[in-house]
C-alpha positions in Angstrom: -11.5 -9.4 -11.4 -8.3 -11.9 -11.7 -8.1 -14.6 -9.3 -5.4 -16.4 -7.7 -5.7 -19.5 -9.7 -3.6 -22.3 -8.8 -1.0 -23.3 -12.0 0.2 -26.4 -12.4 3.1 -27.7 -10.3 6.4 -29.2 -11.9 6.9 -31.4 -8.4 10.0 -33.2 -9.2 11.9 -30.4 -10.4 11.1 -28.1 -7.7 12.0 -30.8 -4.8 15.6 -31.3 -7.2 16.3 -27.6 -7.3 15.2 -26.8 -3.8 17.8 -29.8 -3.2 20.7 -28.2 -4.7 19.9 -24.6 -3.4 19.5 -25.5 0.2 22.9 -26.9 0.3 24.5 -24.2 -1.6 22.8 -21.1 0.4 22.6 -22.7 4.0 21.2 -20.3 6.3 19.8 -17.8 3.4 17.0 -20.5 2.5 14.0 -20.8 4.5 10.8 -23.2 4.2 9.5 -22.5 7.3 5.8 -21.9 6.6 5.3 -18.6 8.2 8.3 -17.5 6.2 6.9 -19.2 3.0 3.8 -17.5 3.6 4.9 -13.8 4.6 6.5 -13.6 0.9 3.3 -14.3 -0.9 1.5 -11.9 0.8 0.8 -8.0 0.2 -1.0 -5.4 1.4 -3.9 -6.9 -1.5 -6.8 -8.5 -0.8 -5.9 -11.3 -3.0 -5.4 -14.7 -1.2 -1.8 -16.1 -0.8 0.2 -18.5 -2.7 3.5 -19.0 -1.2 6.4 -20.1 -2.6 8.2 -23.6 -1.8 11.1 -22.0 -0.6 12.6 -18.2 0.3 16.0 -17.4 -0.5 17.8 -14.2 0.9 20.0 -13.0 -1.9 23.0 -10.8 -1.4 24.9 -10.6 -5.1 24.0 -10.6 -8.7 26.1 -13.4 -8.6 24.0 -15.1 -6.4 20.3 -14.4 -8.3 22.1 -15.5 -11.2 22.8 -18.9 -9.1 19.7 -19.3 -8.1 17.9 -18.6 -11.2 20.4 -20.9 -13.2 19.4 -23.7 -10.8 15.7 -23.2 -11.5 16.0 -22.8 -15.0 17.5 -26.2 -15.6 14.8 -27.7 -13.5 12.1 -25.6 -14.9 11.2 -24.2 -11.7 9.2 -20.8 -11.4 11.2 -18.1 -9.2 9.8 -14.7 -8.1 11.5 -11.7 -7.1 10.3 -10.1 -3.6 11.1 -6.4 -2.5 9.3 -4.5 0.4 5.7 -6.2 -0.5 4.0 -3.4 -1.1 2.5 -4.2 -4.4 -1.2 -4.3 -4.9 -2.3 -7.3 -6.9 -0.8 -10.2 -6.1 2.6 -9.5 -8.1 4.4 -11.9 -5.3 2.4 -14.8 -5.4 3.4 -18.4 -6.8 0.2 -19.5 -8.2 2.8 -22.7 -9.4 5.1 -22.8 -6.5 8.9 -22.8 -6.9 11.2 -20.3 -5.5 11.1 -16.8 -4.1 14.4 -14.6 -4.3 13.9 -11.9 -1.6 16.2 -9.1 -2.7 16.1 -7.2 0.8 19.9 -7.5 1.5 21.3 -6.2 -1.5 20.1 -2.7 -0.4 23.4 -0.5 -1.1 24.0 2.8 -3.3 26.6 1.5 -5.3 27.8 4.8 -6.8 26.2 8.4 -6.7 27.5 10.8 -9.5 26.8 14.0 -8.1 27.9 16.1 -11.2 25.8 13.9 -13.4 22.5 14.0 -11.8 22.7 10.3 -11.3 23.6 6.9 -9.1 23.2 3.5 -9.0 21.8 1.2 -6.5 20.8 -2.1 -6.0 17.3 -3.2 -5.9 16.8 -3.7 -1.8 17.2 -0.1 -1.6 14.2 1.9 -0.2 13.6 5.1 -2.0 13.5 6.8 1.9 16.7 5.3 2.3 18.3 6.0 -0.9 17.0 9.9 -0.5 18.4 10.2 3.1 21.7 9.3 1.8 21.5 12.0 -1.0 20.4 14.5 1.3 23.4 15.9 2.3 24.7 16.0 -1.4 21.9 18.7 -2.1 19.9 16.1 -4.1 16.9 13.7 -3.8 15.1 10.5 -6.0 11.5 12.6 -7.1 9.2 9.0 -7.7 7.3 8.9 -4.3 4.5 6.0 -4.4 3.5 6.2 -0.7 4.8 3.3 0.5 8.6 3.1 1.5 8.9 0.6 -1.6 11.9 -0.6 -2.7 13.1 0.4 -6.0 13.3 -2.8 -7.5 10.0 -3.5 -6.8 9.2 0.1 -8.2 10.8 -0.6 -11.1 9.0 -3.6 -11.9 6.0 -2.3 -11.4 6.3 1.2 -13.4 5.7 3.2 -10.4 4.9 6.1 -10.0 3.2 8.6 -7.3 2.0 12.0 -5.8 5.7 13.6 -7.8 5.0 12.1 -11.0 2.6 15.2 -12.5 6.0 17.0 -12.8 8.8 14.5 -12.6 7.3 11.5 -14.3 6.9 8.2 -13.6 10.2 5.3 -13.0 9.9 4.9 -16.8 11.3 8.4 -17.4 14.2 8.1 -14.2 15.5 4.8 -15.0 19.0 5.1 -17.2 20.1 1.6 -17.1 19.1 -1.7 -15.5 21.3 -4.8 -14.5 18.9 -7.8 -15.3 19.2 -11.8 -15.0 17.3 -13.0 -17.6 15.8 -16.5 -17.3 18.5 -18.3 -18.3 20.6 -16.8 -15.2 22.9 -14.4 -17.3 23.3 -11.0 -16.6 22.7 -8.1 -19.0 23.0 -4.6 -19.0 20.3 -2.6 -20.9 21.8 0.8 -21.5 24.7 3.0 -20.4 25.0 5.6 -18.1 24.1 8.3 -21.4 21.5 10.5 -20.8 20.1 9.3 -24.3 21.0 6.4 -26.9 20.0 5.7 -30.1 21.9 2.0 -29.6 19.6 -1.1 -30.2 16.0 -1.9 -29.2 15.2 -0.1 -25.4 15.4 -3.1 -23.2 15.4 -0.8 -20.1 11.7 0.6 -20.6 11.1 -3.2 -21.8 12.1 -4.8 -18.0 10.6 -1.4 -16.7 6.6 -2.4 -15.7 7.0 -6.1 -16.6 6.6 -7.4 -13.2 9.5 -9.7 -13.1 7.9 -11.7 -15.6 11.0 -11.2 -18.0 13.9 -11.4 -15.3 15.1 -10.1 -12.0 16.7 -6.7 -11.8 19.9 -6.8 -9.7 21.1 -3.2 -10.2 19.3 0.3 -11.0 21.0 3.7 -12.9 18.7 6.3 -11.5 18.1 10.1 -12.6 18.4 12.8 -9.9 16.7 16.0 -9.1 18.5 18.7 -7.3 16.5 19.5 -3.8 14.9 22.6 -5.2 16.0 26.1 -3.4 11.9 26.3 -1.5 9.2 24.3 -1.7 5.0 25.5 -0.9 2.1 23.6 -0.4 -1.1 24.6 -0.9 -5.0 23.1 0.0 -8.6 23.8 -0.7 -11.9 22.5 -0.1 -14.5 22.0 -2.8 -18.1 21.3 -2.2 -18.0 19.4 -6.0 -15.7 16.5 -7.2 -16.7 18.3 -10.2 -15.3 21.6 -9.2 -12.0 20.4 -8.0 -11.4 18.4 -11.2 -11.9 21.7 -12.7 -9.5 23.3 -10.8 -6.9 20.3 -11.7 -7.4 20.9 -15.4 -7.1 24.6 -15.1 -4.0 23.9 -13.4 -2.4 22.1 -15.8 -3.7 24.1 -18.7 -2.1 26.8 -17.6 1.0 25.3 -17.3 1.6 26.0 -13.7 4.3 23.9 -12.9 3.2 21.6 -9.7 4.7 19.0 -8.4 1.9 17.1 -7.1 -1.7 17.9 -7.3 -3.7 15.2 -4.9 -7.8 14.9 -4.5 -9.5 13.6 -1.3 -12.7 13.2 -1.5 -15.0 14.4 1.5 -14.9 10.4 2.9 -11.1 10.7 2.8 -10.9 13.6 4.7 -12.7 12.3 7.2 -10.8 9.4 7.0 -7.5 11.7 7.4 -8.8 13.7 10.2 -9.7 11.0 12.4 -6.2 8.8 12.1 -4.4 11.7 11.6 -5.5 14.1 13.8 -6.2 16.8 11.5 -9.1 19.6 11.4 -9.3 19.7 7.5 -12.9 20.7 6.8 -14.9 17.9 5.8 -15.3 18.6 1.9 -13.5 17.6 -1.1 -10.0 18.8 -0.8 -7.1 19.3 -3.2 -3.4 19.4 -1.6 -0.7 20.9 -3.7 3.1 21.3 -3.8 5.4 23.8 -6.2 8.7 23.3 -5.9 11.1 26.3 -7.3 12.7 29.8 -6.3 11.2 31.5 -3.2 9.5 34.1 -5.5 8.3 31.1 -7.6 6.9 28.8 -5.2 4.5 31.9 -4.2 3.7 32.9 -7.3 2.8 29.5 -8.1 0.5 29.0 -5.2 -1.2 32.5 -5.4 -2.0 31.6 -9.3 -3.7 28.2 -8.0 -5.5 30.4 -5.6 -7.4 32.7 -8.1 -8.1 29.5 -10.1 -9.8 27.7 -6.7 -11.5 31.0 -6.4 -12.4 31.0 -9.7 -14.6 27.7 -9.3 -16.0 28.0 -5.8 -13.0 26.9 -3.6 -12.7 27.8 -0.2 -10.6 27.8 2.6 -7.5 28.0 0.7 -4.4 28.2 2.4 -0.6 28.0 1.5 2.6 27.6 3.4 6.3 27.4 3.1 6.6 26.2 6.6 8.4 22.5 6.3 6.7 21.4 9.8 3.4 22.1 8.1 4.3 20.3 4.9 5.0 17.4 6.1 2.2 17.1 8.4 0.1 17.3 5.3 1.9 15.1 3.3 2.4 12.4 5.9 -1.6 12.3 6.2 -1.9 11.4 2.6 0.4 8.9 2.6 -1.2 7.0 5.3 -4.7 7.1 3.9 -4.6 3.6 3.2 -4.4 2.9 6.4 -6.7 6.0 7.7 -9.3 4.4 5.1 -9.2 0.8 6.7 -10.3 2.6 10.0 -13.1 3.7 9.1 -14.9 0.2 9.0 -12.3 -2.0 11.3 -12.0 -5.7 10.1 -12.9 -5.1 6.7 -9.9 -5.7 3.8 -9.7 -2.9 1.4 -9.7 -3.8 -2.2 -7.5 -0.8 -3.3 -7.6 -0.4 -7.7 -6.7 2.6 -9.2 -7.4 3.5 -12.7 -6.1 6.3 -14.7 -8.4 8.7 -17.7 -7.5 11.8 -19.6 -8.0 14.9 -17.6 -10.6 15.8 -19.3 -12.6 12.7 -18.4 -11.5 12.7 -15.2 -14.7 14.7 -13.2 -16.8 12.7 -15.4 -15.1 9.4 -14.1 -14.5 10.2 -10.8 -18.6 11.3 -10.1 -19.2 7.7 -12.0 -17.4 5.5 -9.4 -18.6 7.4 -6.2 -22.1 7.4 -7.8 -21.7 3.5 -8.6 -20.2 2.5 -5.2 -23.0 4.2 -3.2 -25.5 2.7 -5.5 -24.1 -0.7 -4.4 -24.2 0.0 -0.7 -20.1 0.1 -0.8 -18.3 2.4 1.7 -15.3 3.5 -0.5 -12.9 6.4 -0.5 -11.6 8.4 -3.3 -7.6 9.3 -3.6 -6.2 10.0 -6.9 -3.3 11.8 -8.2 -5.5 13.8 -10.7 -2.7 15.7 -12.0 -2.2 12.9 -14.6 -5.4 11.6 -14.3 -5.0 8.4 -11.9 -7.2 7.9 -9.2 -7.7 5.3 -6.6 -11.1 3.4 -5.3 -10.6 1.6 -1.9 -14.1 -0.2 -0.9 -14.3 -1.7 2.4 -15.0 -5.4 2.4 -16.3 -8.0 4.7 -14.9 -11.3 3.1 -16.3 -13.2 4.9 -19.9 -12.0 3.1 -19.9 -13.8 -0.5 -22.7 -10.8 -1.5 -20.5 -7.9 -0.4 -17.4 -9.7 -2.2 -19.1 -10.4 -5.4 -20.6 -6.6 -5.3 -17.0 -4.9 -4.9 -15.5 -7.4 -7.8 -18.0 -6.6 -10.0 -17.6 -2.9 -8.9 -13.6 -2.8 -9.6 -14.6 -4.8 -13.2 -17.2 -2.1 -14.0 -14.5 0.8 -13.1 -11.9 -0.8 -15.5 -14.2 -0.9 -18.7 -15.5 2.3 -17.5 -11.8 4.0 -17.9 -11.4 1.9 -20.7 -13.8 3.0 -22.6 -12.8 6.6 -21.9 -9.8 6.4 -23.5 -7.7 5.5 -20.3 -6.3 2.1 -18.8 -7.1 -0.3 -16.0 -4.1 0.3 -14.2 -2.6 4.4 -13.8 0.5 2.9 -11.6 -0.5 -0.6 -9.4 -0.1 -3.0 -12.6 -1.3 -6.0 -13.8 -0.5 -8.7 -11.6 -3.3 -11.6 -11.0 -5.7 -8.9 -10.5 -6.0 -7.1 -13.1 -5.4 -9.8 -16.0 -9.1 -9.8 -17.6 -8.7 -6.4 -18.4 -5.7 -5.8 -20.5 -6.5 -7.5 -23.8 -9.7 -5.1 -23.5 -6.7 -1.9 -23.3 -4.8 -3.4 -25.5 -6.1 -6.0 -28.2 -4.2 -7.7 -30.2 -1.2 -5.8 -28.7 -0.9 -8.7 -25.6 -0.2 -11.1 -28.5 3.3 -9.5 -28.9 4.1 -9.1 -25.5 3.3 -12.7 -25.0 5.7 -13.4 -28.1 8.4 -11.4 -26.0 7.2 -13.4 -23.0 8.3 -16.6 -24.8 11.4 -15.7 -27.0 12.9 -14.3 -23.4 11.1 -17.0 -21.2 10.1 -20.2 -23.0 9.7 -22.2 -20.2 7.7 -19.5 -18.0 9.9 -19.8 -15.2 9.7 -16.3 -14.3 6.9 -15.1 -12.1 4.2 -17.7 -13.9 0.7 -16.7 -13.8 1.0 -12.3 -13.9 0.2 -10.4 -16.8 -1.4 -13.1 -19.5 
């Protein structure tokens, strides 16, 4: 696995930057250690680097400041959002300066009749879609955590939604950028297509601030649909319930989100959650449509569970019932931690084609019992992604070294099955050994771009390559 390995430190040209920028942002800059600290740390297990310095930016005009300031002193500076990220995206393995976007959080502009709005990148996508409410629409990316879409951005995320609306890469129109030099670019317009110049959007979409600092966001929106139903069922099989997934999609039922649970999870969910589910491999569903559609589409899914031995299916419209569903799922993470309290979880998630992705799954529960690991599974199988979370005791070197060499066996295990290392947490620190084994000589060029855009690294050193 990657390792936070400290870079080396450009000492006299961070203390004259940090110089200049304390006097010129006052109260917004921060040193304090706690502070310093909080911003390079995440929900990872991956230790913390922190940054020399925190600054509170509340402008473009003011990243691009910042950034200008560091650039001429050759100082690294990271973006911060929520700090949700998953492998160590916010450390500063070299020091320098951290640029924590939280206060520019406002929806600039919303353009009902388009299907669109921009935002800047403090905003939270619960935020953003209790603002659209009332206008009948909603922002369909839904990673769990209340990240903010900077950050989600950055990272290419994606979610339980993305089996029907795609991932950020397909909502994003446009992005406001400081590149490393501290100007300010716009990639694309607000045009539902161009044919104008090389994409720069989906090139800053997934680089991990490693390129520049997005400062503004031109979103695609979904109308709330007219009803929405979701649907569950146990499995005694992983096997079966990937088959149920594939049928699914095969038969081009049109679900919005298609989530496994394995029979750990559920247990898992039951106990933080209060829930009853039975204690098997579970699948939870949602269509999204007409009121004649979202039934059809759940009683379809029904024959299909049927069809390869699953029971205790149920569906509902009911939006109290939805949402108690849904809000289990997305505190798994958390409902996974208690089932072994004081262990760190060392979340990964990789990502196979469907048709691999019983195979793959069986392989990494298999493996992780094999190792004496307590791990759940999770996995948004409608695209193929799934997620490992062994519980760790760090403070036991054996049971460290068994779940690194655990999440390094699951990468070359979807790699070698056509997929990738990473479905939707990115590269990061973590998972930097394993890209040039997706990619080949294909990291070459992006470390080319890397330079021509960056040549003196300043922008979140130490991620990706």
């Amino acid at each position: 696995m990657g390792l936070a390995v400290d870079l080396p430190r450009n000492e006299e040209g961070i203390a004259a930057a940090l110089g200049v920028l304390k006097q010129q942002f006052g109260e917004a800059f921060h040193t304090g250690q706690s502070m310093r600290e909080q911003h390079g740390h995440t929900t990872t297990w991956i230790k913390t680097q922190a940054p020399d310095a925190v600054i509170f930016a509340k402008s473009t005009q003011e990243v691009s400041d910042i950034v200008k300031t560091c650039a001429t002193h050759k100082v690294p500076v990271i973006a911060y959002g929520t700090g949700t990220s998953l492998e160590g995206h916010v450390n500063a393995p070299a020091g320098g300066v951290c640029i924590d976007l939280t206060e520019m959080n406002s929806v600039v502009a919303v353009n009902a009749e388009d299907l669109d709005c921009v935002v800047q990148p403090g905003v939270t996508r619960e935020q953003l879609n209790l603002e659209l409410r009332d206008q009948g629409l909603f922002f369909p990316i839904d990673p769990g955590a209340n990240a903010s879409l900077g950050g989600m951005a950055s990272t290419r995320a994606s979610g339980t939604n993305a089996v029907r609306y795609g991932t950020m890469k397909d909502n994003i129109l446009s992005l406001e950028v400081v590149v490393p030099s501290g100007e300010v670019i716009r990639t694309a317009s607000r045009a539902k297509k161009s044919s104008a110049g090389y994409d720069l959007t989906r090139l800053m979409i997934g680089s991990e601030g490693t390129l520049g600092i997005i400062t503004e966001i031109t979103l695609k929106l979904q109308g709330i649909p007219e009803a929405m139903s979701s649907a569950r069922c146990s499995f005694e099989t992983i096997d079966a319930a990937c088959q149920a997934v594939m049928m699914t999609i095969q038969y081009g039922i049109p679900v919005a989100r298609i989530e496994l649970l394995d029979s750990l999870a559920v247990k898992a969910a039951n106990d933080y959650s209060k829930l009853d589910l039975p204690e098997q491999h579970l699948l939870l569903l949602e269509f999204h449509g007409s009121e004649t559609g979202v039934a059809e589409q759940a009683e379809m899914f029904g024959h299909i569970a049927e069809e390869v031995g699953g029971t205790g299916f149920e569906w509902t419209q009911k939006a109290e019932d939805r949402n108690k569903l849904w809000q289990a799922r997305h505190d798994m993470y958390w409902a996974a931690l208690a089932l072994r309290p004081g262990a760190k979880g060392i979340s990964t998630d990789v990502c196979v084609p469907i048709s691999r992705l019983a195979e793959c799954v069986t392989l990494a529960k298999d493996k992780a019992d094999a190792l004496g690991l307590i791990s759940t599974v999770v996995g948004h199988v409608g695209d193929g992604n799934f997620h490992m979370l062994p519980l760790v005791d760090m403070d036991n070197p054996d049971e460290v070294a068994a779940a690194q060499g655990y999440v390094s066996w699951l990468n070359d295990v979807a790699i070698e099955m056509g997929g990738t290392c990473t479905g939707e947490h990115g590269i990061g620190q973590g998972k930097k050994p394993y890209l040039r084994k997706e990619l080949g000589g294909a990291v070459d060029v992006m470390a080319a771009i890397k330079t021509a855009i960056d040549p003196d690294g300043i922008m979140n050193p130490g991620k990706i390559f």
